[in-house]
C-alpha positions in Angstrom: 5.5 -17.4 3.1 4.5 -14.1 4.6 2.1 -11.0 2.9 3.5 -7.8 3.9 1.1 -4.6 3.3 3.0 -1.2 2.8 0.2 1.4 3.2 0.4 5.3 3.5 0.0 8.2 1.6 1.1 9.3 -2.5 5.0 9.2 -1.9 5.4 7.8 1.4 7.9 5.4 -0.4 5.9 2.1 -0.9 6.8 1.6 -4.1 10.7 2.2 -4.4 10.7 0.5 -0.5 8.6 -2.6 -2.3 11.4 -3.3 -5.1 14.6 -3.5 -2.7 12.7 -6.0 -0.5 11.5 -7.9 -3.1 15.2 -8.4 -4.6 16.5 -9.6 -0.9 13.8 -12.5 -1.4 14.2 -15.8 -3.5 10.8 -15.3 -4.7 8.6 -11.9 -4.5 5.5 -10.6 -5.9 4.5 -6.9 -5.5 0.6 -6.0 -6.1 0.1 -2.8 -6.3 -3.6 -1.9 -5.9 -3.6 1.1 -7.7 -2.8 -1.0 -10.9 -5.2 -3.4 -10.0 -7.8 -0.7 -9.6 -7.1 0.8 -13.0 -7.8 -2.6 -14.9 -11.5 -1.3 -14.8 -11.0 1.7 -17.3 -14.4 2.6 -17.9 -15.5 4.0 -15.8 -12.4 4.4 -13.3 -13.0 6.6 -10.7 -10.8 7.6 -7.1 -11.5 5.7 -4.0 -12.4 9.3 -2.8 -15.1 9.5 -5.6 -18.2 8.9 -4.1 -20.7 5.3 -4.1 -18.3 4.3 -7.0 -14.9 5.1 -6.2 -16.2 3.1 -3.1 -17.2 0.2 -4.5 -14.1 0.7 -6.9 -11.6 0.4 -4.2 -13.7 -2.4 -2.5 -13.0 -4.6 -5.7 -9.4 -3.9 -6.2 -8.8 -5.3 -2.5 -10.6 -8.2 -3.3 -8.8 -8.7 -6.3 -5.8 -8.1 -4.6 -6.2 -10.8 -2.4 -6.9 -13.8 -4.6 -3.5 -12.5 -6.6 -1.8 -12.6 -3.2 -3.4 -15.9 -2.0 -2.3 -17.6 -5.5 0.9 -16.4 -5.4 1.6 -17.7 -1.3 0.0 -20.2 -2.4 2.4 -20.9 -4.9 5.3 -20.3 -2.4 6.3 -16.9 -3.0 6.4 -13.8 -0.4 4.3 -11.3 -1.6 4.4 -6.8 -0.6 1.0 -5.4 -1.3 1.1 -1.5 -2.2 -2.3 0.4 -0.8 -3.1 3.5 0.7 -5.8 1.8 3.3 -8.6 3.1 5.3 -10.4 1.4 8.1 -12.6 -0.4 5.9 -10.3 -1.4 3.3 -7.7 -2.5 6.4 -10.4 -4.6 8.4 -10.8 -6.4 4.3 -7.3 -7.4 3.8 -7.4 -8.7 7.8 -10.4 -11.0 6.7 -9.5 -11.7 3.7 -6.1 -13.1 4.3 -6.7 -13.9 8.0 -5.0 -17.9 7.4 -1.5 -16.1 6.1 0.7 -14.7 8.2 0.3 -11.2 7.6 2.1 -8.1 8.6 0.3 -4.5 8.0 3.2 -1.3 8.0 2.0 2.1 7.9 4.8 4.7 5.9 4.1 7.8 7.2 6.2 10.7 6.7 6.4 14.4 7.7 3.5 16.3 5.5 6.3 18.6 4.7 8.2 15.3 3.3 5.1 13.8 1.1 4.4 17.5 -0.3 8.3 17.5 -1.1 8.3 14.0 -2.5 5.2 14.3 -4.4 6.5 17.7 -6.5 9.3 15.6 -7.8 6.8 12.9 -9.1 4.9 13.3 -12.2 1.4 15.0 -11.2 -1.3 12.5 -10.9 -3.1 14.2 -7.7 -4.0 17.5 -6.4 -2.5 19.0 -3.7 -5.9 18.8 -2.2 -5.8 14.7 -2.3 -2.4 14.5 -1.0 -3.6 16.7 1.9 -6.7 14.4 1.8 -4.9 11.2 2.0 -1.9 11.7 4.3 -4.5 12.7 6.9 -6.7 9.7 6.5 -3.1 7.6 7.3 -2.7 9.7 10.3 -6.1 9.2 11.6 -5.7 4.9 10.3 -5.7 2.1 13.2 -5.5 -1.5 13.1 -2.1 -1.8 11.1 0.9 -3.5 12.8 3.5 -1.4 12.7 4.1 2.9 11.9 7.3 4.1 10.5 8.2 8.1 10.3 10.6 7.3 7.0 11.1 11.1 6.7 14.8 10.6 7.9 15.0 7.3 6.6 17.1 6.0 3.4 15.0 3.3 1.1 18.1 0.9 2.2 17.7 1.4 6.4 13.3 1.0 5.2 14.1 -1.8 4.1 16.3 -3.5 6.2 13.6 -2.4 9.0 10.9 -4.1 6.7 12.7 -7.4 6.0 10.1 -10.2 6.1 12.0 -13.0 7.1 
């Protein structure tokens, strides 16, 4: 069973890429972490958010690796959804260190994640998607980059395929 972690910024295409690779696979679990992280309600704050976003973001990685060591565990492939940084990436590399494990960085043109992310409903600033598709292009440590300005959600995931 493999883990495959989709990271990059708001609308880089994780989550629309996630659900065409998980229907190409017998069995599929997809974690995303920002639903993770929003099971704590009160009080729910950003990873950006200071000492508490932090610690925040810290937790839902944690959490999402127990979910994604049950579910191997119970033999099905599982595509984590996170926007990583270098703390959060060296985590999931500990954390899961006995799977096999396979880190992909989505990173489109700026121009293409501002374009993307007027057509979703707004649940950033401009600001933090600014914020966040700079701290993908600064990231290291992940296996593979993909530019999927160009690139239909079909030929994404045909490139991602986790056999």
């Amino acid at each position: 069973m493999k883990i495959l972690i989709l990271t990059g910024p708001a609308g880089a295409g994780k989550s629309s890429v996630a659900q065409i690779l998980a229907k190409k696979r017998e069995v599929c679990a997809v974690i995303d972490v920002d639903t993770v992280r929003w099971m704590l309600l009160q009080p729910h704050r950003a990873p950006w958010d200071g000492e508490e976003g932090r610690r925040q973001q810290i937790l839902g990685v944690k959490n999402a690796c127990l979910l994604a060591s049950n579910f191997v565990q119970n033999n099905s492939d599982v595509v984590i959804l996170d926007v990583l940084s270098q703390e959060t990436l060296q985590l999931y590399k500990k954390e899961l260190a006995k799977f096999d494990l396979k880190i992909v960085l989505l990173l489109p043109t700026f121009e293409e994640i501002q374009k993307r992310n007027k057509m979703r409903l707004p649940c950033i600033t401009e600001d933090e998607i600014a914020l966040l598709h700079k701290s993908q292009e600064v990231l290291q440590g992940y296996d593979e980059k993909i530019d999927n300005t160009n690139l239909s959600l079909e030929d994404l995931a045909a490139r991602l395929n986790l056999s």
